[in-house]
Each structure stands twice: as structure tokens, then as C-alpha cells.
N, C-alpha and C positions, 0 to 999 in steps of 0.2 A: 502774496500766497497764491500759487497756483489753484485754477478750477478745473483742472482736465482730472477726470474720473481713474479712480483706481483701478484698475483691471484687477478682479479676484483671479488667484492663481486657480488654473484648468484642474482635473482630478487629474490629469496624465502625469501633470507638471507635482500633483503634490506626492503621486508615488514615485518618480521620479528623486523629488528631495527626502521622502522618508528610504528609500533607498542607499542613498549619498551617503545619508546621515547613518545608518545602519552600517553602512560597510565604514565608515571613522570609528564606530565602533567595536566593530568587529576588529580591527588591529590593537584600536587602546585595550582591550581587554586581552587579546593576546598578552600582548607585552604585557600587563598590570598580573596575569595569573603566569604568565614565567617566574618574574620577580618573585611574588607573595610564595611561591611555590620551593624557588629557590630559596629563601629567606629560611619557609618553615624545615624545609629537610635539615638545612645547616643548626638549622635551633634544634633539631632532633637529634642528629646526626644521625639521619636515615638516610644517606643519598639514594637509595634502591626508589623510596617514595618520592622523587623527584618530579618525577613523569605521570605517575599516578594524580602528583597534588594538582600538579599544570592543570592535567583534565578534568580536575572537580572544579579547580577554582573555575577555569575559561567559560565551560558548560553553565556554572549557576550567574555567570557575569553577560552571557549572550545569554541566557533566558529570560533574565529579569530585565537588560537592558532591552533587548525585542519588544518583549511583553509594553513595557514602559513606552516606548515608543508608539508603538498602535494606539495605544488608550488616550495617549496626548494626541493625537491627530484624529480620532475617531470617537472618544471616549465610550469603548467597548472592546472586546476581545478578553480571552481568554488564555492561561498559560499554554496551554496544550492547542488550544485553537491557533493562537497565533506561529507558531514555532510549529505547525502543520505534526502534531505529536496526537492525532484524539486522541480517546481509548474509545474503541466501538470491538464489534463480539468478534471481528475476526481478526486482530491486533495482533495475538501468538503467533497464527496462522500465518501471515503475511511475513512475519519476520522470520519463520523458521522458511520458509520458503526461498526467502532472499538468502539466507546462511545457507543451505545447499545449494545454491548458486553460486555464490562467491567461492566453496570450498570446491563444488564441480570443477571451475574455469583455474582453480590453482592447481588441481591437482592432473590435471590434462597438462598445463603449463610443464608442471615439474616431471611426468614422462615424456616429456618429449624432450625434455632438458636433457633426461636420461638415455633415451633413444639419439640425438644427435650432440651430445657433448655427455660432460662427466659429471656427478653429483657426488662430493665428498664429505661424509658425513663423520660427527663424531656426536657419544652420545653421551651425557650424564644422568646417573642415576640417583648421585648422590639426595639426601632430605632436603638438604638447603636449596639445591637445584630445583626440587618440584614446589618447595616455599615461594621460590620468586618467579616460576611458571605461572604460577595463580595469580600474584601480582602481577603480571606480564600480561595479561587475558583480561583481568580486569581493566588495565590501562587504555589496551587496545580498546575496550566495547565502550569505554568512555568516550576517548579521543576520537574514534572513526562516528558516533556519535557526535560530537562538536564538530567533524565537519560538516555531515550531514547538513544541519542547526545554519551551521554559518554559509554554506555556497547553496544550500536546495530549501531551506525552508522560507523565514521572514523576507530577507532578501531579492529569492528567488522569486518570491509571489508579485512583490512591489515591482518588481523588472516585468515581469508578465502582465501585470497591468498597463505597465506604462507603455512598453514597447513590444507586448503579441509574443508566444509564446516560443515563434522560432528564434527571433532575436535573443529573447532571455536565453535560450539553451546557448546559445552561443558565445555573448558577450559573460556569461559566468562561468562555461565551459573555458575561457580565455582566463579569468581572472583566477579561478582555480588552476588550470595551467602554469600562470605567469607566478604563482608563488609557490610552488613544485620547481622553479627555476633559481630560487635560491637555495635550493637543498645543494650542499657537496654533491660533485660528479655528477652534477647534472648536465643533458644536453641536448641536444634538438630532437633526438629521439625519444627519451624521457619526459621531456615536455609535449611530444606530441602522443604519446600513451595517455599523459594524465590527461590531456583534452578530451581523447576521445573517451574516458572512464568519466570524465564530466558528464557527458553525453549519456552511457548508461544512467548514471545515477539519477539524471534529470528524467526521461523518460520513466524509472522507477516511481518520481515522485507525482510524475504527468499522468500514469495510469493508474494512480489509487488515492491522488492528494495527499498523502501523509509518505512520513519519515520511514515507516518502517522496513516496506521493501528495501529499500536503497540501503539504509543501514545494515540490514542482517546480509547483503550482499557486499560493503565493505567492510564489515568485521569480519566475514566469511574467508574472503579473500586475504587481506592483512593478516588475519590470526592462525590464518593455515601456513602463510609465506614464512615468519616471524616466528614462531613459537614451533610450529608442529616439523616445517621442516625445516627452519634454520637459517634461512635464506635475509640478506638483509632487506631492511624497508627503508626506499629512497636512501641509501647509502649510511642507514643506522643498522648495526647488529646488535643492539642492548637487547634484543625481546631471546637473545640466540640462548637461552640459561641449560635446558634439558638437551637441543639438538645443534649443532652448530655444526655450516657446511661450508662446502668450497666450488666457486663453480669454475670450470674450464671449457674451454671453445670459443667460439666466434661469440664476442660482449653484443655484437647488435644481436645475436638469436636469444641468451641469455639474460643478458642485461648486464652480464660481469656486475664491478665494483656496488653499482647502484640498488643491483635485485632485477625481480622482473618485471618492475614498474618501468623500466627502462629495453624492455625487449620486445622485438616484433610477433613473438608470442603469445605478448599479451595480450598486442591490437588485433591477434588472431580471436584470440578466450576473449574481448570484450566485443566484438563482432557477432563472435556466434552467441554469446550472450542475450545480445539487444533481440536476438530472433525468439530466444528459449522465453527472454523474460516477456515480449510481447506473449506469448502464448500463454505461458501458466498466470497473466493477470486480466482477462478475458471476463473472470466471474465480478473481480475488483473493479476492473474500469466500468461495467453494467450499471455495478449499483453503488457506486462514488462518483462516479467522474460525468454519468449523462445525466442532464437536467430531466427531471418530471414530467411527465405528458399532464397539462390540465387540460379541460375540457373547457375550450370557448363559446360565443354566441350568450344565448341568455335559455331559460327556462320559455316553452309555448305548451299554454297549458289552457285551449280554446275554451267556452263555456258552452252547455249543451243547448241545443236547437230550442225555442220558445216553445215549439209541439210536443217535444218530449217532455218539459219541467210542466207544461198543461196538461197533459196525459198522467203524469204521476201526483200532480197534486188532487187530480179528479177521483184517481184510484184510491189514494190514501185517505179523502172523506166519502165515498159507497159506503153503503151496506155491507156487512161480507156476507159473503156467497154462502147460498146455502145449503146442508153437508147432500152430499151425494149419495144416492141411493143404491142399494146391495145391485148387483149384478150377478144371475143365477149362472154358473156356465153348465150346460148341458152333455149328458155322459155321450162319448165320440163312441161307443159301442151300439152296435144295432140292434134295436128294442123288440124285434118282430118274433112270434111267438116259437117261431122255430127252432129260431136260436136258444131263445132264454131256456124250454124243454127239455133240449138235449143237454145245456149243462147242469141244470135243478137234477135229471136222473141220474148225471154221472156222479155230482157231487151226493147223491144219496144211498146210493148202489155201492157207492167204493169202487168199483171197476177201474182197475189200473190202464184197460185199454184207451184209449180218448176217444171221442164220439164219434162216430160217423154219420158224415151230411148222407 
């Protein structure tokens, strides 16, 4: 039996493997909430809930799987903590902030679609159609949520540990990327949008530690593209139930078949993005993201001079002092007979005139 000493693995080395191990699971749960998802619609025969189910089941399988994995390496953490989800007082705030972002950079997207190519809409009005609108919105705020969760939270933190925070933006920006490259019709342009909306989202999650911004800016985006105007996502049209479009023109300015996750428009709207969102999270990054000022050294807190604690303990056994005597103060008017005379007559005469010296 060997005697050469076991080297403990490094912290770098253990978020590194808690990373690994997180991103195996993040695909077995993909795949395990397609299945169970598929399974349940067919046992319903709801296919409409297909999509909807995917993102409940994925979401409560990457939570609890994350969760679970912190606790065994650290035995601590929290649901919300870990999965960078708090809840603290400006939570609303941060997420509607990111949803008017994502809805800002899509709707710039789609006039300019309109301004240099053609947007061909149709529209339904039907009940059924706004029925499955609402299940549309709900999927989306799921799903754009679970990715969040899966490329910018647990994962993303462990990558930041281990390998510094540019690298993580990078090597997740890639891995989110690289599975945007199995979507239909996708292609070098498309793959290189999603990398750089990695980028946004990451910085989202870099300026305030939590999910929120980033998500209310990807469901912003998604659910204005997909639902409100019609457009497909990464080459799916199922969210298209109320509007459903056409696009024409040049597919690199558009994105054609794909949407405009696939168009140099995009990279324009997530460009000027990354500047708007640097600004509006200013108050965020302050009071999240900078460590504490404590106050180093120690407490000097000298003891008083030997003359003085002798001077006071002298004072506090005296006599006390004894009370002071009246002091008269003398009238500042002039006492000389002349004076006093002429007022004694006038005051007894009543004479309204005043006296004369």
C-alpha cells in the first residue's frame, strides 16, 4: 500500500466538478421533463400543454437538482439562494425593468424589419385563440426562466469561481451558443446572436446577482417576438395563436425562417442593450454587487493623564464650596441732586413738556 499523501482537491478544482456535474444534469433533466411532459399531454390529450408541461417539470428538476447539489458539497444553501432567485424589496422592480427592455430591443427590431423589408401579419380574434395566447405567455415566462436557472445561475456561479468572471461569461456564452445550434435552421449567424444575448444576460446577472433582470429581459424579448407579433422563435412558430406573420427581405437583416434571433438586428438591439442595461442597474450593482466598507485597525482609546484622575479624585473628597454671596449691582443712572430734582418736579407737576437742564 502506497504512503504518498492524498492531495485534497483545491476549492477551484471542487467548483469546477460541481459545475461538470451540474451541467450532466442539466441535459438529464431536459430530456427526463420532454419525456414526462410528453407522456402527460398524451395521457390528457392536451397536446396544447405540451410545452407548458416541459417547463414545469425542467424548472422544479433544475431546482431541486442545483439546490441538492450545493448542500452535498457545502451543506448549506438555500432554494432561492442557490439558483441566485432571492426575494429582497426591489425583486418587482428589477424584473419589470428588464421586461421593458427586452420588449424595447424587439420592438425597434420589428420597425426596422418594417422600415427595410416587409412584415406580413394576420390576425385572430377568435376565444380559443386568446385561450391559448395565455397559455403561450405562461410557457414562455416559464421556459425563458429555466434558462435563465440553467446557463446564468447555479452553474454560472461555479464557472465564476473557478475560472474568474470573464472566462465564465464566455465559456457559457459558447455553451448556450452551441445548443441554439441544434435548433432547425440554424447557422453561423444565429449562433452567433445567441452568444452574444449570452453576454447580455450574463452581465444582467453580474450587475445585481440574481435572475431577475436577465429574465424579465428574456421573456420581454421572446414574448413580444412570439406572441404579440408573430414572429417565430429560433425556427418554432407554435406561440403564433392571435398574430401570425411573414417576413420578406434579406434573412441575414431579418432572420427569415429562424426569427430574429438569427438576424444582424438583433446583434444591433443586444449591443445597444448592454449600454442601456449597464445604466438603469447603477442603483443595483451599489447595493448588491459591492462588498461593505468595514472599518479596520483596532479601537485607541488612551487612559487619562495620572494629574488629572489626581486633580478629580482631590475634588470629589473637598469640602464643597461655600454658597456665594448676593452681589448688589448699582443703578447706571446719575444720583447727583440735579438730576434726581428735575425729574421728582416733572413727575409731580404732570407737565407734559420734559425738563430742562
Amino acid at each position: 500500500m502506497s504512503n504518498t499523501p492524498v492531495k485534497l482537491a483545491t476549492p477551484r478544482m471542487l467548483h469546477l466538478a460541481l459545475f461538470a456535474t451540474g451541467l450532466l444534469w442539466l441535459f438529464a433533466a431536459h430530456t427526463a421533463a420532454a419525456h414526462a411532459a410528453r407522456g402527460f399531454s398524451t395521457l390528457l390529450s392536451l397536446p396544447l400543454l405540451d410545452h407548458l408541461l416541459r417547463a414545469v417539470f425542467e424548472l422544479l428538476l433544475l431546482l431541486a437538482g442545483f439546490t441538492a447539489l450545493e448542500w452535498i458539497a457545502t451543506r448549506q444553501g438555500s432554494l432561492s439562494q442557490t439558483n441566485a432567485l432571492p426575494w429582497r424589496a426591489t425583486t418587482g422592480r428589477e424584473f419589470r425593468l428588464g421586461f421593458a427592455l427586452g420588449w424595447a430591443m424587439l420592438v425597434a427590431v420589428a420597425l426596422l424589419i418594417v422600415v427595410f423589408g416587409q412584415l406580413h401579419s394576420l390576425f385572430w380574434f377568435a376565444g380559443r385563440a386568446w385561450m391559448i395566447a395565455a397559455i403561450e405567455i405562461l410557457t414562455l415566462a416559464l421556459s425563458t426562466l429555466v434558462a435563465e436557472i440553467a446557463f446564468r445561475g447555479f452553474l454560472f456561479r461555479e464557472l465564476i469561481n473557478a475560472v474568474g468572471e470573464v472566462a465564465a461569461m464566455v465559456l457559457m456564452a459558447m455553451i448556450y451558443a452551441l445548443v441554439s445550434s441544434f435548433s432547425p435552421n440554424s447557422g453561423s449567424l444565429s449562433v452567433t446572436v445567441v452568444f452574444i444575448f449570452g453576454f447580455l444576460y450574463s452581465i444582467a446577472y453580474l450587475r445585481t446577482h440574481a435572475l431577475w433582470t436577465g429574465w424579465g429581459i428574456h421573456f420581454g424579448w421572446t414574448v413580444m417576438m412570439g406572441v404579440f407579433f408573430g414572429l417565430p422563435i429560433m425556427s418554432s412558430g407554435v406561440y403564433s395563436s392571435v398574430v401570425s406573420s411573414d417576413l420578406s427581405g434579406p434573412a441575414w437583416l431579418n432572420g427569415g425562417v429562424f426569427g430574429p434571433d438569427g438576424s444582424t438586428l438583433a446583434i444591433a438591439a443586444a449591443l445597444g442593450g448592454m449600454a442601456v442595461l449597464y445604466q438603469m442597474t447603477r442603483e443595483f450593482s451599489w447595493q448588491y454587487t459591492h462588498t461593505p466598507i468595514v472599518a479596520g485597525g483596532y479601537a485607541v482609546d488612551p487612559p487619562p493623564p495620572a494629574e488629572h484622575l489626581a486633580l478629580e479624585r482631590s475634588a470629589s473628597f473637598s469640602s464643597p464650596a461655600a454658597p456665594a454671596s448676593l452681589i448688589q449691582i448699582q443703578a447706571a443712572t446719575s444720583q447727583t441732586s440735579s438730576t434726581v430734582a428735575a425729574i421728582d418736579k416733572h413727575l409731580r407737576t404732570g407737565n407734559s413738556e420734559p425738563p430742562v437742564e
